[in-house]
C-alpha positions as CSV (number, residue, x, y, z in Angstrom):
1,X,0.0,0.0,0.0
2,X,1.4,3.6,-0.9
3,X,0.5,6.2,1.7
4,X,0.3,10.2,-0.2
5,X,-0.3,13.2,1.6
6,X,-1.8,15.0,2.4
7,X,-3.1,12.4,5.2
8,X,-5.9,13.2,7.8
9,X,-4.2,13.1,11.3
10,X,-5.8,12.3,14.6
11,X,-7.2,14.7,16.6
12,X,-6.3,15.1,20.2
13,X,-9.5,14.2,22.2
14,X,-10.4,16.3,26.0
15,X,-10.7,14.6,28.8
16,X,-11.1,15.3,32.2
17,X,-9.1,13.0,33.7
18,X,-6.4,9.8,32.6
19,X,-8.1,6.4,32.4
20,X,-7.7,4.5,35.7
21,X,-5.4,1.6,35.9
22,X,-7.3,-1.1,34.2
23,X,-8.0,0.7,31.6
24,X,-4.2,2.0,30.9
25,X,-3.5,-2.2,31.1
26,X,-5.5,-2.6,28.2
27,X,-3.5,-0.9,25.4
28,X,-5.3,2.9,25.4
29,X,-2.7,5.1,24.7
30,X,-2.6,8.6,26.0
31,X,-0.3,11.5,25.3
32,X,0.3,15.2,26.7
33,X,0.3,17.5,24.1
34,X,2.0,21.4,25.4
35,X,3.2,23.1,22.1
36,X,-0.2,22.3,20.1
37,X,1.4,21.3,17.2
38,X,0.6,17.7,15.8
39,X,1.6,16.2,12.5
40,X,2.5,12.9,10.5
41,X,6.0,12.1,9.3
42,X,6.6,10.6,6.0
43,X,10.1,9.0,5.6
44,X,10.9,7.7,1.7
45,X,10.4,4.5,0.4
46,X,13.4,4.8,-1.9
47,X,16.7,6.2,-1.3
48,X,17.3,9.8,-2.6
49,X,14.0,10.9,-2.1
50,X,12.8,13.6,1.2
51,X,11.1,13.0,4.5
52,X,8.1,15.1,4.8
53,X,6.3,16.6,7.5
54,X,2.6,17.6,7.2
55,X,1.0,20.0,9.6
56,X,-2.6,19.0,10.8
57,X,-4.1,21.3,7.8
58,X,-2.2,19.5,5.2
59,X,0.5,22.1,4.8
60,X,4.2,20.6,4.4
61,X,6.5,22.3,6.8
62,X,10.1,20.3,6.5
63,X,12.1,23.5,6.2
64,X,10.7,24.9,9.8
65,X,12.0,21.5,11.4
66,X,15.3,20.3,9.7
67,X,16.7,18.6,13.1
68,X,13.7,16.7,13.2
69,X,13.7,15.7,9.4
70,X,17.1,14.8,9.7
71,X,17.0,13.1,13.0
72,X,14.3,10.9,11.2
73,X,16.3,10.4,7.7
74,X,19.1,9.1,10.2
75,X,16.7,6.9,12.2
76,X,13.4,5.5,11.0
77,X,12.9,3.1,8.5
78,X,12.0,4.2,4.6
79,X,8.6,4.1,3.9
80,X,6.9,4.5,7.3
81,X,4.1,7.0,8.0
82,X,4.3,7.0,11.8
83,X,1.8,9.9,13.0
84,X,1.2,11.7,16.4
C-alpha cells in the first residue's frame, strides 16, 4: 500500500481525567500535548528521495524543522508514516 499526503491526522481528544489503571492495562494510549502542534512524518520508500512533515491542515512544513527531518532520515525506516 502507498500512503500520499496529504493524510488526515488524529485529533487530540479532551478529557477530564487519565483512564484509571485497568483501563491504561489494556492498550489505550494517551499522550500530553504542550506546544499544540501535531503532524504525520513521512520518511521515503526509496533512497534519494525527502522525508516530509505535514501540519494537521495539510501544509508541508520540513524546512521549519530540519533537526527533526534529519533526525528521522538518520533513524526510521523508509517508507513509514508513523503519526502523532
Amino acid at each position: 500500500m502507498v500512503i500520499r499526503t496529504p493524510v488526515e491526522p488524529m485529533l487530540a481528544q479532551a478529557a477530564e481525567a487519565l483512564p484509571g489503571p485497568p483501563v491504561l492495562r489494556s492498550a489505550v494510549a494517551y499522550e500530553e500535548n504542550l506546544d499544540g502542534r501535531r503532524a504525520v512524518l513521512f520518511t521515503p520508500a526509496s533512497p534519494g528521495r525527502w522525508v516530509l512533515l505535514q501540519m494537521r491542515r495539510r501544509s508541508l512544513v520540513q524546512d521549519r524543522w530540519p533537526d527533526l527531518v534529519a533526525a528521522a532520515g538518520a533513524q526510521v525506516p523508509g517508507g513509514l508514516v508513523p503519526g502523532r
